[in-house]
RODRENRO-80547 format. One record per residue (C-alpha): residue in one letter; x, y negated, z. Coordinates in nm, 3 decimals, padded with zeros to 5 digits. Example, Ala and Ser with C-alpha at 12.3 -4.5 7.8 and 13.67 -1.06 7.14 Angstrom:
% RODRENRO-80547
residu: a&c1: 01.230&c2: 00.450&c3: 00.780
residu: s&c1: 01.367&c2: 00.106&c3: 00.714
//
This chain:
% RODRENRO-80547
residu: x&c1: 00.816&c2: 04.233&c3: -08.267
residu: x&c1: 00.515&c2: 04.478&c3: -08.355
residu: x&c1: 00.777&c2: 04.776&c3: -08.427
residu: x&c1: 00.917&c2: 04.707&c3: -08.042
residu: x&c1: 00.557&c2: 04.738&c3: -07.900
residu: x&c1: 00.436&c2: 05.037&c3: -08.123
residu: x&c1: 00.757&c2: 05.213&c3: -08.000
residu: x&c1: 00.625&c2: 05.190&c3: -07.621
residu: x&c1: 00.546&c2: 05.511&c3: -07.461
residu: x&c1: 00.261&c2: 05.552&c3: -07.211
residu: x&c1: 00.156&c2: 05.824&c3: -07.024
residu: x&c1: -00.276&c2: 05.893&c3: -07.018
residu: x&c1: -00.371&c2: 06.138&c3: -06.830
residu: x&c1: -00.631&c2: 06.389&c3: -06.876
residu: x&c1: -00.948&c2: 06.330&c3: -06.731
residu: x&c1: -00.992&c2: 06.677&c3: -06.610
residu: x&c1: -00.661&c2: 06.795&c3: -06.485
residu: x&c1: -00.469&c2: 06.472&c3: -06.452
residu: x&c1: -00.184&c2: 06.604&c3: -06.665
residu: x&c1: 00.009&c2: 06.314&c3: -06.848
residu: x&c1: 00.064&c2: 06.304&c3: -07.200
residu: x&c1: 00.374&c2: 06.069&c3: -07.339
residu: x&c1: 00.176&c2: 05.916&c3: -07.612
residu: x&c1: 00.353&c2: 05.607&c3: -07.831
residu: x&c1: 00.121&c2: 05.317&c3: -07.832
residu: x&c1: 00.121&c2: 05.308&c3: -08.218
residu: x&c1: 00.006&c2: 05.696&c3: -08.186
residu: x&c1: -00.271&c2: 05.607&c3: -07.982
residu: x&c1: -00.409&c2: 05.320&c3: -08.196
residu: x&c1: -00.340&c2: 05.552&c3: -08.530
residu: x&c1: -00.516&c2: 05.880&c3: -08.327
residu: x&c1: -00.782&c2: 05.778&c3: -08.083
residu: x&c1: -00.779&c2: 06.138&c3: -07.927
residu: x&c1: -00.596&c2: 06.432&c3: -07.883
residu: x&c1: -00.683&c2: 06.748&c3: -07.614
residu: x&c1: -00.505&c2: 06.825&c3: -07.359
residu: x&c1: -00.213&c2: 07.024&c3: -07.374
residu: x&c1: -00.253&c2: 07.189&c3: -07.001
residu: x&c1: -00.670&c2: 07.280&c3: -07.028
residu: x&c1: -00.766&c2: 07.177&c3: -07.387
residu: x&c1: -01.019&c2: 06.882&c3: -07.262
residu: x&c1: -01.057&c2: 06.637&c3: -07.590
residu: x&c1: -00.956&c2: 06.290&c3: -07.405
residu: x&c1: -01.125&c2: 06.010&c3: -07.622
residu: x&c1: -00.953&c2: 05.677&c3: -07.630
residu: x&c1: -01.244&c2: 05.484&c3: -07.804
residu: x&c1: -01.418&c2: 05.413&c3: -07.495
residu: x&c1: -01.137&c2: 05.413&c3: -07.266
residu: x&c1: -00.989&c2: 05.156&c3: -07.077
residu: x&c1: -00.664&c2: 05.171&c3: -07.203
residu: x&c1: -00.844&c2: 05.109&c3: -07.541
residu: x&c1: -00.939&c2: 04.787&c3: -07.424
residu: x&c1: -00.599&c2: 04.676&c3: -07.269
residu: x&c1: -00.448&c2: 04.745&c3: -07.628
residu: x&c1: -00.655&c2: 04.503&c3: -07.745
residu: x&c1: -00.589&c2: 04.276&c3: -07.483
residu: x&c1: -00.157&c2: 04.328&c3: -07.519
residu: x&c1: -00.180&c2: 04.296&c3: -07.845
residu: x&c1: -00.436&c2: 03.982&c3: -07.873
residu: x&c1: -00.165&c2: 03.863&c3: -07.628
residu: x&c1: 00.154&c2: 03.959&c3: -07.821
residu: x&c1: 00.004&c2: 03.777&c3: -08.150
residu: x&c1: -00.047&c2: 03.423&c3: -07.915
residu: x&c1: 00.293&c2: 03.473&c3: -07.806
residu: x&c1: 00.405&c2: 03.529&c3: -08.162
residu: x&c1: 00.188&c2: 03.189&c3: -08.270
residu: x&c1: 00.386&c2: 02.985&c3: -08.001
residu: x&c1: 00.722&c2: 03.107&c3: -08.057
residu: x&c1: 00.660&c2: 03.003&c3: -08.464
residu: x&c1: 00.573&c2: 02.648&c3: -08.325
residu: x&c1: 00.822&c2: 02.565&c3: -08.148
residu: x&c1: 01.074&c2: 02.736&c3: -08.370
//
């Protein structure tokens, strides 16, 4: 199941110029940055929200992952 949601694509957007960047989730939690590819800003994910919803999906995935074992 973890390959399925590291495979995910999302699309942050910069900051400054609001250009998206197709980023896979694994790439973001491996990277934490990158700049932009339209004006060069250096978009941190650290303190990000989307940080903090990765943590949440995948705090979420590994409860689902605990039920479906106990009831398998």
């Amino acid at each position: 199941m973890r390959e399925s949601f590291d495979d995910v694509e999302i699309n942050p957007a910069c900051p400054k110029c609001g250009q998206g960047h197709r980023k896979t989730v694994r790439w973001l939690r491996e990277e934490g940055s990158f700049n932009c590819i339209i004006c060069g800003t250096r978009i941190s994910l650290e303190d990000a929200p989307i940080r903090s919803a990765l943590r949440n999906i995948e705090q979420v995935r590994e409860e689902l992952i605990r039920v479906l074992e106990q009831d398998a």
